[in-house]
N, CA, C and O atoms as a Tinker XYZ file with bonds, in Angstrom:
   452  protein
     1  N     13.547000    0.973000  -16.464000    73     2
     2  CA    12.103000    1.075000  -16.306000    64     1     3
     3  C     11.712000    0.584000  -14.919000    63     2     4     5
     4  O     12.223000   -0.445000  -14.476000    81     3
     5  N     10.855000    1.258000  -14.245000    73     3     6
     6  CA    10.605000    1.351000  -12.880000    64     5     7
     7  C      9.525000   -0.075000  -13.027000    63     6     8     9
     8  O      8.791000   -0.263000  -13.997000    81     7
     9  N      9.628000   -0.929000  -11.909000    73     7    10
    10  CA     8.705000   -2.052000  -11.997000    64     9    11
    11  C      8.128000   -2.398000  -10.546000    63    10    12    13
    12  O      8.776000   -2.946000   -9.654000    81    11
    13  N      6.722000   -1.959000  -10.461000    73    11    14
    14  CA     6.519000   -2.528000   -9.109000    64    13    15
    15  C      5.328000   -3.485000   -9.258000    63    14    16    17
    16  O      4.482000   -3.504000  -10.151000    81    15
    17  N      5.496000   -4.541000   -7.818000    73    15    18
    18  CA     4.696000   -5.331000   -8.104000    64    17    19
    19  C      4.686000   -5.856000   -6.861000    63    18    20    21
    20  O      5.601000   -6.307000   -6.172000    81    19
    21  N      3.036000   -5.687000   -6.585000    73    19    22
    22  CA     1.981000   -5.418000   -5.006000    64    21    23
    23  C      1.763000   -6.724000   -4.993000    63    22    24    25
    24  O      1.592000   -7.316000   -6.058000    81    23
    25  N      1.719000   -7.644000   -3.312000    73    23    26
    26  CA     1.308000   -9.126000   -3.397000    64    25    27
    27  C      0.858000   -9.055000   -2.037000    63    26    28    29
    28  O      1.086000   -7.970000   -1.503000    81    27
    29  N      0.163000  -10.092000   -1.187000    73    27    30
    30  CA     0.108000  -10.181000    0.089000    64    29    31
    31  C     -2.099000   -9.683000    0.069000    63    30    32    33
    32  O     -2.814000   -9.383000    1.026000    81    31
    33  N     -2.290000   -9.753000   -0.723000    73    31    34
    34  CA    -4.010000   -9.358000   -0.535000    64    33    35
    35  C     -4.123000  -11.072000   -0.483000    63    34    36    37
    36  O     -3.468000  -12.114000   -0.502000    81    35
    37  N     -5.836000  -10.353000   -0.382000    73    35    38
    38  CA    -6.849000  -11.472000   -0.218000    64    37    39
    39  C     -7.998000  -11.469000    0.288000    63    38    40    41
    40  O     -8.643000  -10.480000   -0.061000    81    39
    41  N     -8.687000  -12.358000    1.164000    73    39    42
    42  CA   -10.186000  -12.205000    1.929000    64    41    43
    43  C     -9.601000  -12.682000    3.319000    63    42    44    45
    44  O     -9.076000  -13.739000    3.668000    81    43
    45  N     -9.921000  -11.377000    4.048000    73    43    46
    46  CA    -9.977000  -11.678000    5.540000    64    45    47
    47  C    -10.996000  -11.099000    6.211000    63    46    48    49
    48  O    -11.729000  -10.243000    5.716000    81    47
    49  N    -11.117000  -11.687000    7.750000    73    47    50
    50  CA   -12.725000  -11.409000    8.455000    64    49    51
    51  C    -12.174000   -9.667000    8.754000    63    50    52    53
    52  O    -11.053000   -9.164000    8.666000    81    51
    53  N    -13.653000   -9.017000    9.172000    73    51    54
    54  CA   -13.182000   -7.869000    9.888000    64    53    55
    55  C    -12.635000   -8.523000   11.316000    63    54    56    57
    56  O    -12.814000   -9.619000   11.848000    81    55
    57  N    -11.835000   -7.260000   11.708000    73    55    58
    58  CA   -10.734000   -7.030000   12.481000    64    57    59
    59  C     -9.536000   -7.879000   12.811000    63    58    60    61
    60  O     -8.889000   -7.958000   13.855000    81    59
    61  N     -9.374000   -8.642000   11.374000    73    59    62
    62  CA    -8.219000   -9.264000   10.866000    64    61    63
    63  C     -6.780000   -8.613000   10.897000    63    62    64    65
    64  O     -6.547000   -7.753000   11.747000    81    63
    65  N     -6.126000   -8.873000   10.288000    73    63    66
    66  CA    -4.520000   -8.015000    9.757000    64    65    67
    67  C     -4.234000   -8.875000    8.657000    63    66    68    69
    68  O     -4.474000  -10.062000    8.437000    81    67
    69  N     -3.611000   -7.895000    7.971000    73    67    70
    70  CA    -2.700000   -8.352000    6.503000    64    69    71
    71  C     -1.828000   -7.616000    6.292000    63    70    72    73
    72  O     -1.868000   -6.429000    6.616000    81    71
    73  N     -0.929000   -8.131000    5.748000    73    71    74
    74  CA     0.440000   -7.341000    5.664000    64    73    75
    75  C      0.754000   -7.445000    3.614000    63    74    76    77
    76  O      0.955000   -8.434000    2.910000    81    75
    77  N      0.676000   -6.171000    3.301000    73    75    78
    78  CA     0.497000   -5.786000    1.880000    64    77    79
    79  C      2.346000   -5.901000    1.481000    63    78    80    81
    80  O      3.088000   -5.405000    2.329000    81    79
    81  N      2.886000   -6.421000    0.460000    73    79    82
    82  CA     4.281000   -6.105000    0.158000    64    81    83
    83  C      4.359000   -5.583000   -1.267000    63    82    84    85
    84  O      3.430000   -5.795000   -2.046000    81    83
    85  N      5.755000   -4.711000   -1.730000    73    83    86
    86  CA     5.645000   -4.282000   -3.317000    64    85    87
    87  C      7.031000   -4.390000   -3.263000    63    86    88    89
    88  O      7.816000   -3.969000   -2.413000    81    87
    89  N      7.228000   -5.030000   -4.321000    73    87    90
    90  CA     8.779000   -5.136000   -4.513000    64    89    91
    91  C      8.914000   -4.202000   -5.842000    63    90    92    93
    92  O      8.231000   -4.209000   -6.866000    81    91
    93  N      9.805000   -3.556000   -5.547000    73    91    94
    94  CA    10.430000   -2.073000   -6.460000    64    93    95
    95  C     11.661000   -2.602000   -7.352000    63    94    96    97
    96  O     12.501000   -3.304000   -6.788000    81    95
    97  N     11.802000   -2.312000   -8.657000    73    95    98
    98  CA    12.880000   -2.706000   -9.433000    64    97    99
    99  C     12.929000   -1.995000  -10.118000    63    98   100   101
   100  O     11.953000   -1.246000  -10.180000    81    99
   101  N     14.117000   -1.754000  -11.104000    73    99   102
   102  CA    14.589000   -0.660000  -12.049000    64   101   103
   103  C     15.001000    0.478000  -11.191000    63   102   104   105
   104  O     15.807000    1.054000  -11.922000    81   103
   105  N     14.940000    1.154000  -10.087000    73   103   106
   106  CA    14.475000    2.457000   -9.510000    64   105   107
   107  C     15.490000    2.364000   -8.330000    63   106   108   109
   108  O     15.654000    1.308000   -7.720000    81   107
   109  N     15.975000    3.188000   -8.116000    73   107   110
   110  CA    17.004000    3.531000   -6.663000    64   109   111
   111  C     16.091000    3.567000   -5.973000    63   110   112   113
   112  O     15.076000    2.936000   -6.267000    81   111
   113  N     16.155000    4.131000   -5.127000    73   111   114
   114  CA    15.782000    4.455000   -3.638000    64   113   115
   115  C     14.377000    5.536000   -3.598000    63   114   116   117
   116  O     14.788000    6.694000   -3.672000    81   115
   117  N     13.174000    5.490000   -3.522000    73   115   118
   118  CA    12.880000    6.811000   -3.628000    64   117   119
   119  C     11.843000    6.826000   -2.425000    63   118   120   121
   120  O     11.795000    5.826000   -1.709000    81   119
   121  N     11.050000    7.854000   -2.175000    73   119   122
   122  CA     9.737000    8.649000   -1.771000    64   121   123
   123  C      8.755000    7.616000   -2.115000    63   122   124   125
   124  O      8.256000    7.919000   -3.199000    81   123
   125  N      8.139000    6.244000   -1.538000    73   123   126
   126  CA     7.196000    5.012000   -1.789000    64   125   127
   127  C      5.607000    5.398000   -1.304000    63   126   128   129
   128  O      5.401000    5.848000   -0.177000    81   127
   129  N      4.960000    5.263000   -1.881000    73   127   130
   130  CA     3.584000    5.058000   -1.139000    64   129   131
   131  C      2.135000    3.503000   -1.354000    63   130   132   133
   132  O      1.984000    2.730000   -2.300000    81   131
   133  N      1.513000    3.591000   -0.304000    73   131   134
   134  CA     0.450000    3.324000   -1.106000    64   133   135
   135  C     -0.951000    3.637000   -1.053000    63   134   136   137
   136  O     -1.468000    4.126000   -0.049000    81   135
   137  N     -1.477000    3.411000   -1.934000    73   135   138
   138  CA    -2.964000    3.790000   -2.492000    64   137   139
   139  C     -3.872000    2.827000   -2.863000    63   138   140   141
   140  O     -3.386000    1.746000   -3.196000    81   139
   141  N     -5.369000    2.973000   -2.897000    73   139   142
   142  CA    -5.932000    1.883000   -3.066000    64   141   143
   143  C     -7.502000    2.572000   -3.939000    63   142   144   145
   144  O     -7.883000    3.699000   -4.253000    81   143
   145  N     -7.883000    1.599000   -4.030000    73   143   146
   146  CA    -9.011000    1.833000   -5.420000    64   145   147
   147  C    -10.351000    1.471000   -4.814000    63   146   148   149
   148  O    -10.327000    0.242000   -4.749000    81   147
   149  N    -11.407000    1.866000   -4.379000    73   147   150
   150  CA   -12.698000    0.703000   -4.170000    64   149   151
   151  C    -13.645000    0.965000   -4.882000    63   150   152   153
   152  O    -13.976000    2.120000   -5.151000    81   151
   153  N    -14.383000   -0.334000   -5.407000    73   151   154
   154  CA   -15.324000    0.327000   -6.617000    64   153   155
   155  C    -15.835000    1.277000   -6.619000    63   154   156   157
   156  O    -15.926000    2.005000   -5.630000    81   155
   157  N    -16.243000    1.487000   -7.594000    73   155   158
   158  CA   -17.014000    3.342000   -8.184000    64   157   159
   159  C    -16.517000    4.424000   -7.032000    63   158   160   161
   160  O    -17.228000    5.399000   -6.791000    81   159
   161  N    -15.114000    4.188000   -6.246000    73   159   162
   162  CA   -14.631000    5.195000   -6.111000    64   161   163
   163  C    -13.320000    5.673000   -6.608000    63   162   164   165
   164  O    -12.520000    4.814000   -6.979000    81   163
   165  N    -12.937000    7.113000   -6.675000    73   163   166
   166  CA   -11.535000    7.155000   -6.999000    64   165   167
   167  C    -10.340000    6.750000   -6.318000    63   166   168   169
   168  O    -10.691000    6.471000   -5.172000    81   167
   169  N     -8.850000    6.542000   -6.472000    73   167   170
   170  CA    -8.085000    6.349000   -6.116000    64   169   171
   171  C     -7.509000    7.265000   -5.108000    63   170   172   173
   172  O     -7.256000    8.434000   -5.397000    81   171
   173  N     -7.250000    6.669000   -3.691000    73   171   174
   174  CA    -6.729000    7.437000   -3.070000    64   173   175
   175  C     -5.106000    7.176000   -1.694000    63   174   176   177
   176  O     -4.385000    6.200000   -1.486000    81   175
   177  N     -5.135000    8.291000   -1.198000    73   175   178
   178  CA    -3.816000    7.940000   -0.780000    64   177   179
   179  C     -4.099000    6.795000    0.496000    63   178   180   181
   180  O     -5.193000    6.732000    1.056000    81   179
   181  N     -3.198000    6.108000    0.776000    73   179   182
   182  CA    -3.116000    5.396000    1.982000    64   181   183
   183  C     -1.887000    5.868000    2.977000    63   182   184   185
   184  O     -2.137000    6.517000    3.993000    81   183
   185  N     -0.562000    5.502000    2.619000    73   183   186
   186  CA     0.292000    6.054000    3.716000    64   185   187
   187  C      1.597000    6.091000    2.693000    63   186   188   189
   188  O      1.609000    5.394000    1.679000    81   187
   189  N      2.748000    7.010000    3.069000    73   187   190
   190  CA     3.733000    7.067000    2.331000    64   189   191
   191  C      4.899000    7.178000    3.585000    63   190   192   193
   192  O      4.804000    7.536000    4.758000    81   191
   193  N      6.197000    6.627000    2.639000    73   191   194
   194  CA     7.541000    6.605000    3.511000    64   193   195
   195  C      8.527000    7.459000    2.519000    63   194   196   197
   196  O      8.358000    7.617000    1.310000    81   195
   197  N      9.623000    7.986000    3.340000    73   195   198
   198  CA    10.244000    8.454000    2.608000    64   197   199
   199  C     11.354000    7.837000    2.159000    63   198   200   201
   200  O     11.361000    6.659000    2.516000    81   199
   201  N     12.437000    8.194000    1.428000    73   199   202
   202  CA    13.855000    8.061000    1.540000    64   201   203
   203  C     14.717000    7.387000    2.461000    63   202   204   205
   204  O     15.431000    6.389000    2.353000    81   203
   205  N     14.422000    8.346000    3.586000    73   203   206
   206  CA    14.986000    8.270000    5.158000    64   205   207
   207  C     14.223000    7.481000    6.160000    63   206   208   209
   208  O     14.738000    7.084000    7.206000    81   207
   209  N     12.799000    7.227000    5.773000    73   207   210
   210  CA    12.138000    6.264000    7.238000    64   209   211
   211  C     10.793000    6.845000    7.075000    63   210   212   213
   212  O      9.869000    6.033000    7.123000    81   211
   213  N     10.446000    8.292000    6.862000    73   211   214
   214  CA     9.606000    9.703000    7.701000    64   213   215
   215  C      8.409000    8.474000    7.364000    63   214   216   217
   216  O      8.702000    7.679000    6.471000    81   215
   217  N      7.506000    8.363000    7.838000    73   215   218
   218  CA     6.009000    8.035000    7.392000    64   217   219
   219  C      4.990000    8.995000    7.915000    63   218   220   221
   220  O      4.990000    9.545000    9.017000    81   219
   221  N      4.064000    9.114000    6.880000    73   219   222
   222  CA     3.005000    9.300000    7.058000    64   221   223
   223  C      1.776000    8.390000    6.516000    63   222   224   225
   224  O      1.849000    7.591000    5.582000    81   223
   225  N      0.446000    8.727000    7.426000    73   223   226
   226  CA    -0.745000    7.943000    7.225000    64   225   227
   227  C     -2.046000    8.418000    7.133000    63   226   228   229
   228  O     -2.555000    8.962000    8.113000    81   227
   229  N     -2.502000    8.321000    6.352000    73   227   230
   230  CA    -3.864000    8.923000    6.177000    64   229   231
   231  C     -4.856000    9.522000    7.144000    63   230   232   233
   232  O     -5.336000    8.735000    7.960000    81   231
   233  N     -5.071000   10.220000    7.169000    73   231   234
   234  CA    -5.524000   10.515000    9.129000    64   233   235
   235  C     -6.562000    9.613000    9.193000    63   234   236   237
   236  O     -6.722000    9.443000   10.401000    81   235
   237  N     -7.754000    8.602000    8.309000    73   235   238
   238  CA    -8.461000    7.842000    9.045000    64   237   239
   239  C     -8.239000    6.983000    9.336000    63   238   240   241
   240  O     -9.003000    6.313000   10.031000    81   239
   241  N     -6.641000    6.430000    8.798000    73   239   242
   242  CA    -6.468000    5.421000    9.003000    64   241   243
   243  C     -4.970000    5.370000    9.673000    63   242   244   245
   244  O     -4.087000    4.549000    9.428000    81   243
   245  N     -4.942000    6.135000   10.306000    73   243   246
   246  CA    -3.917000    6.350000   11.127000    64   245   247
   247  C     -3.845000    5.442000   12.723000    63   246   248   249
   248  O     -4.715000    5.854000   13.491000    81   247
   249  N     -3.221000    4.637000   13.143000    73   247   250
   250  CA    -3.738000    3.731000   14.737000    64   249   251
   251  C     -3.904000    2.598000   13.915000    63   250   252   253
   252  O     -3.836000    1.584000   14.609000    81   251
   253  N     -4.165000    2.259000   12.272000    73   251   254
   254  CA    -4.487000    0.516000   12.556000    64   253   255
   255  C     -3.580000    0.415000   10.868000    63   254   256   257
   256  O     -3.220000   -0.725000   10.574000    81   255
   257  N     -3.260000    1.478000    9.897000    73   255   258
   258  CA    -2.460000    0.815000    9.186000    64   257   259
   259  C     -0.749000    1.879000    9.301000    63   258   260   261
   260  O     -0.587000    3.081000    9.513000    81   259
   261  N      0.098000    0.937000    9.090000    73   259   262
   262  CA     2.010000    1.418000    9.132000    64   261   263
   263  C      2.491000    0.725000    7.713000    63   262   264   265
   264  O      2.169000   -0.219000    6.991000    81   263
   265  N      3.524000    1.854000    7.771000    73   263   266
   266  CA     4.080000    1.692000    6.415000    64   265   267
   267  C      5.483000    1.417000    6.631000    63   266   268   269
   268  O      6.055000    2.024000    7.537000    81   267
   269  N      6.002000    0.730000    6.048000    73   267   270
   270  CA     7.677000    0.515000    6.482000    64   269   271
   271  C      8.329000    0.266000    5.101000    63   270   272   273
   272  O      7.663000    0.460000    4.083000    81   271
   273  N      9.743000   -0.201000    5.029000    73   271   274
   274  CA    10.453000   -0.699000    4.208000    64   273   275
   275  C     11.811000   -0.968000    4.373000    63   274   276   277
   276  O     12.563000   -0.413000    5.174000    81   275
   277  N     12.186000   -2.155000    3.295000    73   275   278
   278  CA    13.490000   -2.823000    3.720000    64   277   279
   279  C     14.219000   -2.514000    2.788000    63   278   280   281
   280  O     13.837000   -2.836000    1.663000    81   279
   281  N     15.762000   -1.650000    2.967000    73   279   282
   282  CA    16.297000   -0.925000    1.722000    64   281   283
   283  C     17.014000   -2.205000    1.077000    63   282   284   285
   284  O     17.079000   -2.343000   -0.145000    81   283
   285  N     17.556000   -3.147000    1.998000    73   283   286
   286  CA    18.323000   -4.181000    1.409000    64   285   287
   287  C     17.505000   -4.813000    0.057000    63   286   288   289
   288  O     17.968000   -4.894000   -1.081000    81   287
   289  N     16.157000   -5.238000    0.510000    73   287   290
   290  CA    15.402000   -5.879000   -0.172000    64   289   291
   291  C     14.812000   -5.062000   -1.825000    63   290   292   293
   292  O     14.595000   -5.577000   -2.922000    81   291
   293  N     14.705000   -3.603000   -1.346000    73   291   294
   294  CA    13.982000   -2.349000   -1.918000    64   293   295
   295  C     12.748000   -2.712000   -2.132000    63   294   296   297
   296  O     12.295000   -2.752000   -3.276000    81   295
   297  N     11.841000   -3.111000   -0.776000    73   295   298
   298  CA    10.321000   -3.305000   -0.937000    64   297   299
   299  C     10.488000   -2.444000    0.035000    63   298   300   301
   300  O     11.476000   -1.977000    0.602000    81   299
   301  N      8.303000   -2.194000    0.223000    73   299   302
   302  CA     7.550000   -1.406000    0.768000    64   301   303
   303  C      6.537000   -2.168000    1.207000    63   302   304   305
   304  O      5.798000   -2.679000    0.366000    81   303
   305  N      6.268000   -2.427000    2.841000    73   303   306
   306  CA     5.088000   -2.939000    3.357000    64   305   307
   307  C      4.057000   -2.425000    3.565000    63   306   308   309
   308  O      4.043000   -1.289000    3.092000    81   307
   309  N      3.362000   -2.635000    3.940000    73   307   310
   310  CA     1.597000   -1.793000    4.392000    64   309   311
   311  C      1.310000   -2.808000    5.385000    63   310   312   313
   312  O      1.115000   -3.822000    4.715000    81   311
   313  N      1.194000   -3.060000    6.441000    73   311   314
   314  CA     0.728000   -3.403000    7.952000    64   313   315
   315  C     -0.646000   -3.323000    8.126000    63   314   316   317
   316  O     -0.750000   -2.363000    8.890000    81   315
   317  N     -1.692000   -3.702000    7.912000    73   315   318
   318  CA    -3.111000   -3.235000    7.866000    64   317   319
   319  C     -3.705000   -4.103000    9.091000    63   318   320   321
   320  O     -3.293000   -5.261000    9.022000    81   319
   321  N     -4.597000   -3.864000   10.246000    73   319   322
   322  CA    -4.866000   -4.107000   11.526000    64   321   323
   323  C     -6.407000   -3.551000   11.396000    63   322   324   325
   324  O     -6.984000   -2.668000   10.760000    81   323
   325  N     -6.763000   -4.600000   12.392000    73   323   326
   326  CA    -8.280000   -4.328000   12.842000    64   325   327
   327  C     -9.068000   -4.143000   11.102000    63   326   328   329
   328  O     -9.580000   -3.051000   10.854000    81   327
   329  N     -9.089000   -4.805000   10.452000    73   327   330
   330  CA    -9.366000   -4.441000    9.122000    64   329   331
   331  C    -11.202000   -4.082000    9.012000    63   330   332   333
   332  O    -12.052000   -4.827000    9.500000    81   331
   333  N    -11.359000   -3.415000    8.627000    73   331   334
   334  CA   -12.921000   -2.983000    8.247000    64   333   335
   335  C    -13.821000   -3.327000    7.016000    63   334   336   337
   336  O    -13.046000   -3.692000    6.132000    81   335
   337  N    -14.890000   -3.367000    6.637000    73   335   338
   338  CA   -15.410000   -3.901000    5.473000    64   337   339
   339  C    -14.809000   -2.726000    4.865000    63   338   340   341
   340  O    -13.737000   -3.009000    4.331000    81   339
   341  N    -15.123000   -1.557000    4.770000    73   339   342
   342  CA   -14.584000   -0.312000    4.116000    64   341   343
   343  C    -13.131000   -0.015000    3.278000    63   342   344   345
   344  O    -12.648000    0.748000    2.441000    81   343
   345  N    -12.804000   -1.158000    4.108000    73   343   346
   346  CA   -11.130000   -0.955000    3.771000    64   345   347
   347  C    -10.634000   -2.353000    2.271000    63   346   348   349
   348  O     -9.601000   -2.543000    1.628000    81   347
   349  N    -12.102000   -3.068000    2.286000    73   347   350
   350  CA   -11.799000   -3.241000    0.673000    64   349   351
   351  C    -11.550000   -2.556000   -0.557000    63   350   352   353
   352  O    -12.348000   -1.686000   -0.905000    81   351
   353  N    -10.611000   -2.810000   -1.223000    73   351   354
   354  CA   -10.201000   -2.137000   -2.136000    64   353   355
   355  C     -8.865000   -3.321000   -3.004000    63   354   356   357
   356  O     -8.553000   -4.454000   -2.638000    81   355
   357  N     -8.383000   -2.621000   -4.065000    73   355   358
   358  CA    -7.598000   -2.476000   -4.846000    64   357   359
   359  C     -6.361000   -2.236000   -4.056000    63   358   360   361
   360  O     -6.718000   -1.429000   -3.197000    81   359
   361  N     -5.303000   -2.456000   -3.908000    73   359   362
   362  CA    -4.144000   -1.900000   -2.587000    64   361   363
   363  C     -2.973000   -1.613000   -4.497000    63   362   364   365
   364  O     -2.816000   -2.390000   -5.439000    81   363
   365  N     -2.531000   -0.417000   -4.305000    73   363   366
   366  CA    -1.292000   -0.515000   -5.416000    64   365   367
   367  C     -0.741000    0.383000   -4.305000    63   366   368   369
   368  O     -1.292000    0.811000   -3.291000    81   367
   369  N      0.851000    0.596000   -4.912000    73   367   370
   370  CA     1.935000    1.034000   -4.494000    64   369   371
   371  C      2.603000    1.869000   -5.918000    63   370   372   373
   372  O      2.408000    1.703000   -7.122000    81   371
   373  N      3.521000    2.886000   -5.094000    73   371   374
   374  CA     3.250000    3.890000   -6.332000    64   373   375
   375  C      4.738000    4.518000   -5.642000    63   374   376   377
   376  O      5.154000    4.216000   -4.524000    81   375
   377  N      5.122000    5.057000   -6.193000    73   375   378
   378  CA     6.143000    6.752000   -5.526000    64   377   379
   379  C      5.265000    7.625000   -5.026000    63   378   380   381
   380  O      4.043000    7.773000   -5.020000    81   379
   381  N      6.146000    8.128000   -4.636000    73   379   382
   382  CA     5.180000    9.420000   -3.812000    64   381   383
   383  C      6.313000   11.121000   -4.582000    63   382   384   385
   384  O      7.460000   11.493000   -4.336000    81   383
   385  N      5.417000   11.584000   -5.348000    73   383   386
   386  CA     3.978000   11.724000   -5.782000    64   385   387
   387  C      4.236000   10.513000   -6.378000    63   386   388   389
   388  O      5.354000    9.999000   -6.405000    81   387
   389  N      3.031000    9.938000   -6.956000    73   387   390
   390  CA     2.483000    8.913000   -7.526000    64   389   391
   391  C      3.203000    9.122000   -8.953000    63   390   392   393
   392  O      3.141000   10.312000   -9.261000    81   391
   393  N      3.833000    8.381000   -9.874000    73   391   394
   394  CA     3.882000    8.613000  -11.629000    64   393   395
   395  C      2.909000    7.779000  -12.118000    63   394   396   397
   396  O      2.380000    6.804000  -11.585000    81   395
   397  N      2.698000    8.381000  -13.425000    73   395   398
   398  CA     1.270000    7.630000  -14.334000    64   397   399
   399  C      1.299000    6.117000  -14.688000    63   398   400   401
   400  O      0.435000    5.241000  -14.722000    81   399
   401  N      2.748000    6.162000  -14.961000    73   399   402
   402  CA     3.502000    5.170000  -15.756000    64   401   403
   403  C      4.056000    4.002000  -14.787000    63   402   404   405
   404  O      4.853000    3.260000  -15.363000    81   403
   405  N      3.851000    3.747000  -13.703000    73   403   406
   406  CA     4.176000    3.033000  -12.252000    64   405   407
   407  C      2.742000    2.415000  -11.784000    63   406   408   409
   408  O      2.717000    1.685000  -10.793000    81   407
   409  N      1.884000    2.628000  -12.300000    73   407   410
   410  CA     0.485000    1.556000  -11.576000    64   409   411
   411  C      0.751000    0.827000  -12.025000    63   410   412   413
   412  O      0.919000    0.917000  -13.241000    81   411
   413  N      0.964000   -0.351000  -11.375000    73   411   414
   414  CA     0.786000   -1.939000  -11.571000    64   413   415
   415  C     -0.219000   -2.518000  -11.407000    63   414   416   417
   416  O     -1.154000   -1.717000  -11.388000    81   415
   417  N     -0.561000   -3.627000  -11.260000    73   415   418
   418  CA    -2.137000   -4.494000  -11.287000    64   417   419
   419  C     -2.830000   -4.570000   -9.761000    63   418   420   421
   420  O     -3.974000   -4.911000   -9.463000    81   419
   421  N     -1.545000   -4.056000   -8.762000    73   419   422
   422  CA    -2.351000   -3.863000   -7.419000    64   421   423
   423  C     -2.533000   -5.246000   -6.407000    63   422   424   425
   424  O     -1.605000   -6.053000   -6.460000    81   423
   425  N     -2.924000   -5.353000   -6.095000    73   423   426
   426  CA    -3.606000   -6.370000   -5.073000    64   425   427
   427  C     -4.437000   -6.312000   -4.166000    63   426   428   429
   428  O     -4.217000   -5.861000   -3.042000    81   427
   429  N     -5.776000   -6.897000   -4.685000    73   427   430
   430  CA    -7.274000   -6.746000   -4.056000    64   429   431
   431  C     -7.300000   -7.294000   -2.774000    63   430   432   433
   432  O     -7.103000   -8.507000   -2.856000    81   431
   433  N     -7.476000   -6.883000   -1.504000    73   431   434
   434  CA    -7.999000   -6.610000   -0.082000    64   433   435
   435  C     -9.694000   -6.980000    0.125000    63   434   436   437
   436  O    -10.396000   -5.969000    0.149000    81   435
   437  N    -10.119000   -7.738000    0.213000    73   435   438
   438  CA   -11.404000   -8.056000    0.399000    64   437   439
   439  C    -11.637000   -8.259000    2.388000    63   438   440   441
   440  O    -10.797000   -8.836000    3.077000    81   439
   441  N    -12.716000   -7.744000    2.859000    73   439   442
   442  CA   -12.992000   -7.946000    4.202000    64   441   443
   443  C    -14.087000   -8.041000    4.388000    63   442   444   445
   444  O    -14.886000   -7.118000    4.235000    81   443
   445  N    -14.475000   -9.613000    4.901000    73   443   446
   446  CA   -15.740000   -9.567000    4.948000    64   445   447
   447  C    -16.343000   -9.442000    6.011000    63   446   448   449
   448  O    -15.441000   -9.419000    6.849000    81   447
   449  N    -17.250000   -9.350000    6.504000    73   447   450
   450  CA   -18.319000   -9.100000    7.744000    64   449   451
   451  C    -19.295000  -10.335000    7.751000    63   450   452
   452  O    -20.198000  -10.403000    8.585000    81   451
């Protein structure tokens, strides 16, 4: 059973940095992403890595958040820079595509102004 579990949130000022981590268990190697939640909106993508390294990033948020990962470890970081009030949210980590059965409890990102 695939187990992930998102840590590294909290409350920081705008144009802060935080560095998001998810440690992956049960699960080889796969296609990682993450996604984030902000009230009364839906869930959406943030940035994904592949297998091999490839990343991609959301195009608005492309220049201030990076996605990486350490195979030794089998986590997935999120790098988040210059942080915005906007960019509060919910932070989870998921596969890419996302499975139903893989949301974990996330870790809330608060930025205040």
């Amino acid at each position: 059973q695939v187990q992930l579990v998102e840590s590294g949130g909290g409350l920081v000022q705008v144009g802060e940095s935080m560095r998001l981590h998810c440690a992956a268990s049960g699960t080889n190697i796969r296609a990682m992403a993450w996604y984030r939640q902000a009230p009364g909106k839906q869930r959406e993508f943030v940035a994904r890595i592949s297998i091999t390294g490839v990343t991609s990033v959301a195009n608005d948020l492309r220049g201030r958040f990076t996605i990486a990962r350490d195979y030794d470890k089998n986590t997935v970081h999120l790098q988040m820079n210059n942080l915005k009030p906007e960019d509060t949210s919910v932070y989870y980590c998921n596969t890419y595509p996302p499975q139903s059965n893989n949301w974990g409890q996330g870790t809330q990102v608060t930025v205040s102004s």
